[in-house]
C-alpha positions in Angstrom: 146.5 102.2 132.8 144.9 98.8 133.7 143.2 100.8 136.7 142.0 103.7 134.6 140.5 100.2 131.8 138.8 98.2 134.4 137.0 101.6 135.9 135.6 102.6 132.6 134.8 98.7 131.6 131.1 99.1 133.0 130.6 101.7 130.3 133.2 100.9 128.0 130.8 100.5 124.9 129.0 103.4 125.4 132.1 105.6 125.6 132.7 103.8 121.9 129.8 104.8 120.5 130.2 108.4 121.7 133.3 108.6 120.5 132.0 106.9 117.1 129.5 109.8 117.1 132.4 112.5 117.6 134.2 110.8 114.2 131.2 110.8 112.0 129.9 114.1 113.0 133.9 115.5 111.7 133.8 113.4 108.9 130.1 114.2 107.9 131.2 118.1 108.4 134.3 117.6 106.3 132.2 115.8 103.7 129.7 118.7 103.8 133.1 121.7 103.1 133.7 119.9 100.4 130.5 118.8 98.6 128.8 122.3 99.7 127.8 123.6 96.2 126.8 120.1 94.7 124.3 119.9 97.7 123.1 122.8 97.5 122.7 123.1 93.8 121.2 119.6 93.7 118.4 121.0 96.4 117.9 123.9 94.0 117.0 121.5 91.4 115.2 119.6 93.5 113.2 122.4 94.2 112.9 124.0 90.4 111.1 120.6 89.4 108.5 120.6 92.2 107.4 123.8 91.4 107.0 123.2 87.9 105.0 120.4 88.7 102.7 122.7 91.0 102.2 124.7 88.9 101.5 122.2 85.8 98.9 120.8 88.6 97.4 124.0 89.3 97.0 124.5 85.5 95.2 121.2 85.1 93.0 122.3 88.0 91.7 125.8 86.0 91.2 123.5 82.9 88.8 121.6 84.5 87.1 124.2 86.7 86.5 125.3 83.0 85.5 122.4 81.6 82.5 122.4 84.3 81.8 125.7 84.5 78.5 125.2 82.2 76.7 123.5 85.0 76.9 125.9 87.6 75.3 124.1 90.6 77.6 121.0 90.0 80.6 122.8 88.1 80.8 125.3 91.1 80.7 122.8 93.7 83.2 120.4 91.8 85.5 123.8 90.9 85.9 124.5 94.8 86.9 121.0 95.7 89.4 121.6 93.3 91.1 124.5 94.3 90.6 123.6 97.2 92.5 120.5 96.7 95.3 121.9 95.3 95.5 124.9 97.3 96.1 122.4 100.3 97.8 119.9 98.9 101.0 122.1 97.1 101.4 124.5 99.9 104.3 124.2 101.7 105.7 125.8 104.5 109.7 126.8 104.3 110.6 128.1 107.8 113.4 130.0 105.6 112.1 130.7 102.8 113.2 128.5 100.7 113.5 124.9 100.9 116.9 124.6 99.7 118.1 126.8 102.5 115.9 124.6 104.8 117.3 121.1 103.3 121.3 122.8 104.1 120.5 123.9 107.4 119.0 120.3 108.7 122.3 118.7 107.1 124.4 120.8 109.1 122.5 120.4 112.4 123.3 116.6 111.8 127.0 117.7 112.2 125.7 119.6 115.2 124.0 117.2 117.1 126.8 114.4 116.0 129.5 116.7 117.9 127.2 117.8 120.5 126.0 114.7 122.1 128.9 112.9 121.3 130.2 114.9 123.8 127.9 115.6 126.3 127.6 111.5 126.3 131.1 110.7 127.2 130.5 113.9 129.5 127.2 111.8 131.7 128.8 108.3 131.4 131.9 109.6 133.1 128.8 110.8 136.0 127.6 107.2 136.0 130.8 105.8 136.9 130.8 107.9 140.0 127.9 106.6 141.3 127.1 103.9 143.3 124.9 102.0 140.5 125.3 98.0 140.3 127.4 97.6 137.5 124.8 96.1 135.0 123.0 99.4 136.0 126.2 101.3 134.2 126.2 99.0 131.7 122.6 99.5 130.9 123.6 103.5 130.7 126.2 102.6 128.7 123.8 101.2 125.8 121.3 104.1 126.2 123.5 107.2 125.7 125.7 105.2 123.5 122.9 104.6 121.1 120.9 107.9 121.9 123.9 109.5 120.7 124.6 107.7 117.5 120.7 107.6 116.6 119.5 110.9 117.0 122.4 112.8 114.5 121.7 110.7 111.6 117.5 111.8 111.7 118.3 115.1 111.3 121.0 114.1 107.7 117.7 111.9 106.8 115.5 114.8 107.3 117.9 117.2 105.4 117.4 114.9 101.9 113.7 114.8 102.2 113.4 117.9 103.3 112.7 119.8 99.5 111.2 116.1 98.3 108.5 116.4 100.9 108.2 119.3 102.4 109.6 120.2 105.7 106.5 119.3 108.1 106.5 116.2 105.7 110.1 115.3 106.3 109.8 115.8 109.9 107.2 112.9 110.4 108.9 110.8 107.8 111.4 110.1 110.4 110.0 109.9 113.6 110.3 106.1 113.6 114.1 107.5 114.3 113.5 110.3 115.9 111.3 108.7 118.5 113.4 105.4 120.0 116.6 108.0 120.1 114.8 111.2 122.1 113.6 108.6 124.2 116.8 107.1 124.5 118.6 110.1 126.1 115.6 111.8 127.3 115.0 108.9 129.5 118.9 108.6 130.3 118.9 111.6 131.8 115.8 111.4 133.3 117.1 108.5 135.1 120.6 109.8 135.7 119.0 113.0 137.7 117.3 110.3 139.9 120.1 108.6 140.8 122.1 111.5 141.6 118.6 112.8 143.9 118.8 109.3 145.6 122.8 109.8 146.2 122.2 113.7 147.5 119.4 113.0 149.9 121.2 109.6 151.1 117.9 107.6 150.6 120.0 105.1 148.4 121.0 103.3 152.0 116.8 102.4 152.2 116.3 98.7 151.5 113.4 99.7 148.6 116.6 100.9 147.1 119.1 97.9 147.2 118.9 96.2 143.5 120.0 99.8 142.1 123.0 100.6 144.1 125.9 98.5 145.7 
């Protein structure tokens, strides 16, 4: 058992986080079983009130195109920045149908990407230990799929709430300050992690150019 603990030390915390990521992503799925219909209603709601305020904005938008319609070089101008205005500005893509559905479906991906990269994280650090990487190399590893797979779930749950608030194009930039650090996190892991394996295969790790990476 103390062999089996001093192997895995090098990417002990990363293995943590992982499974850390495994345990939220069955507790945010159990939370989501139970809490389905107050979710979704409250989206529903969400969604009633923004289209009654649409449309209360698209009525104030005739009224004035009315108002102005006496001046009809100004008023016609002035009347098509309007609509336009509004036309742009309340339109809102559902890739669904209906923003509700939208909202539901980015929560559950968050239990998704919790289970799957949980996983597939303890799965790659396990393939770091077999290589010939210094340990701080590991270590390093460690942190990136450990946080990669903690960070990137949670974007998608964050997404999920905004999603009928904002809009989904909306909601997708709103949270790309997460979304960006964690893709690069385990985008770059792997990236890295196919390069070591490369340098292994082909037996160019022996070169000199090569000796602060491997042992």
């Amino acid at each position: 058992m103390n062999e089996i603990s001093s192997v895995l030390t090098p990417v002990r915390h990363g293995l943590v986080m992982a499974v850390l990521a495994l345990i939220l992503g069955a507790l945010w799925a159990a939370y989501m079983a139970t809490h389905h219909e107050q979710l979704h209603g409250a989206f529903e709601a969400q969604q009633e009130k923004a289209q009654q305020i649409n449309m209360q904005h698209m009525m104030e938008g005739m009224n004035m195109d009315g108002m102005h319609a006496a001046d009809q070089h100004s008023g016609h101008s002035h009347g098509s920045a309007q609509t336009d205005h509004h036309a742009g500005g309340n339109e809102v893509h559902s890739h669904s149908g209906n923003l509700a559905m939208d909202a539901m479906q980015r929560l559950l991906r968050g239990h998704i990407h919790f289970m799957g990269i949980g996983l597939l994280s303890i799965v790659l650090l396990l393939l770091v230990l077999s290589t010939g990487l210094k340990t701080c190399w590991k270590n390093v590893f460690g942190w990136t799929f450990g946080l990669g797979a903690l960070l990137y779930p949670p974007a998608w749950i964050l997404m999920g709430f905004r999603t009928v608030e904002l809009g989904p194009q909306a909601a997708e930039a709103s949270v790309l300050w997460l979304f960006g650090p964690a893709v690069g996190l385990l985008v770059g892991s792997l990236l890295a992690l196919l390069v070591v394996i490369l340098l292994e295969w082909s037996g160019l790790k022996r070169l000199r150019l090569f000796a602060w990476a491997f042992s």
